[in-house]
N, C-alpha and C positions, 0 to 999 in steps of 0.2 A: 504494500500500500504506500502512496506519497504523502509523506508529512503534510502535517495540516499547513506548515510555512512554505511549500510549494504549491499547495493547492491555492487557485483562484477563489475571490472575495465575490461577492455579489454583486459589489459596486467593480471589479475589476471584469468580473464574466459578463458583466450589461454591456461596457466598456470595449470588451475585445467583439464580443457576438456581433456589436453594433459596425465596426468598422474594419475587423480582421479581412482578412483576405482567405478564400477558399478553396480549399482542393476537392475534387469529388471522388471517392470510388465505387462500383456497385454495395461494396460492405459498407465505408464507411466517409463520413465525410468534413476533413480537419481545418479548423478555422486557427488560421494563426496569427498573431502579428509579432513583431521584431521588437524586443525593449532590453533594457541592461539587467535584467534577473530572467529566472525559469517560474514558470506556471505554468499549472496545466487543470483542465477540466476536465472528465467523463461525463457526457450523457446518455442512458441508456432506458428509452421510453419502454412501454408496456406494449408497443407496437412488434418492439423486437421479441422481447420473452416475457410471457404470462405471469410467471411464479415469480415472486421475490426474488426465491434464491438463482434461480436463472438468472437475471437480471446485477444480482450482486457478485455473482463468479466471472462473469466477463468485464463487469466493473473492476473486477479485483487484478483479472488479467491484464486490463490495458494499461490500468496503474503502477504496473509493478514492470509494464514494459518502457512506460513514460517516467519511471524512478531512476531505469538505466539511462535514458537517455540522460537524465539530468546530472549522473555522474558522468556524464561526459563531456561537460562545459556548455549545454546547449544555453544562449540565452535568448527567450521567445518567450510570449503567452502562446499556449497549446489549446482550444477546446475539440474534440472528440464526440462526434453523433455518431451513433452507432443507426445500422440499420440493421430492419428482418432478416437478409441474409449474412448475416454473421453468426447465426445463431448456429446453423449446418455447417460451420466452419469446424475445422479444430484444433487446439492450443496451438500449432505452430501454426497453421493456416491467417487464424488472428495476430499473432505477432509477427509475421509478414504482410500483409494488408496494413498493418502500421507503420512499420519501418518504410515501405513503401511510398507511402504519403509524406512520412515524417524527412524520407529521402528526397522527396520533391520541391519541400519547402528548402531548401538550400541551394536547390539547382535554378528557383526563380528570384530569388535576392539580386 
C-alpha cells in the first residue's frame, strides 16, 4: 500500500483530475500531471468489481505497483481509473497495463 504522504489530498485529486493530462488504455486510464513530489491516486468504481473485496485487491495491486514507482524518483501527480476489463486480467497482466501507461507518460514530457 502507498503511505498516506504519497497519497493524493482531495483538494490535490480535484486539482490534478481537473487539468492533468490523459492516457487511455482499454484496462485503464492514467491522468497525470508533472510537479516536484510523487502522488498518486486509485480509483476503482463498482462498474469494475461488484464485491468490496474485489475492488480492494486491485486497489491494493496498483498501489503497491505505484509504491515502486515512487522509489524510483518518479516526480508527478498519478491518478488511476480503472476499468471493467481489468478485472479478467491477472496480477502480472495488471502490473503491465500500468507500467505501460506509467511508460508513456515520460515519452510525452
Amino acid at each position: 500500500m502507498l503511505p498516506k504522504s504519497l497519497r493524493l489530498s482531495r483538494t490535490e485529486f480535484t486539482q490534478v483530475f481537473g487539468v492533468g493530462r490523459r492516457i487511455h488504455s482499454p484496462e485503464l486510464t492514467l491522468i497525470y500531471k508533472p510537479q516536484a513530489t510523487f502522488k498518486a491516486a486509485v480509483v476503482v468504481s463498482k462498474k469494475v468489481g461488484k464485491r468490496a473485496h474485489e475492488r480492494a485487491t486491485i486497489r491494493r495491486r496498483l498501489y503497491t505497483e505505484l509504491a515502486e514507482v515512487a522509489r524510483t524518483g518518479a516526480t508527478s501527480a498519478y491518478i488511476v481509473l480503472t476499468k471493467p476489463p481489468l478485472v479478467a486480467l491477472s496480477r502480472a497482466a495488471q502490473r503491465s497495463a500500468l507500467r505501460s501507461l506509467l511508460g508513456r507518460t515520460t515519452k510525452e514530457r
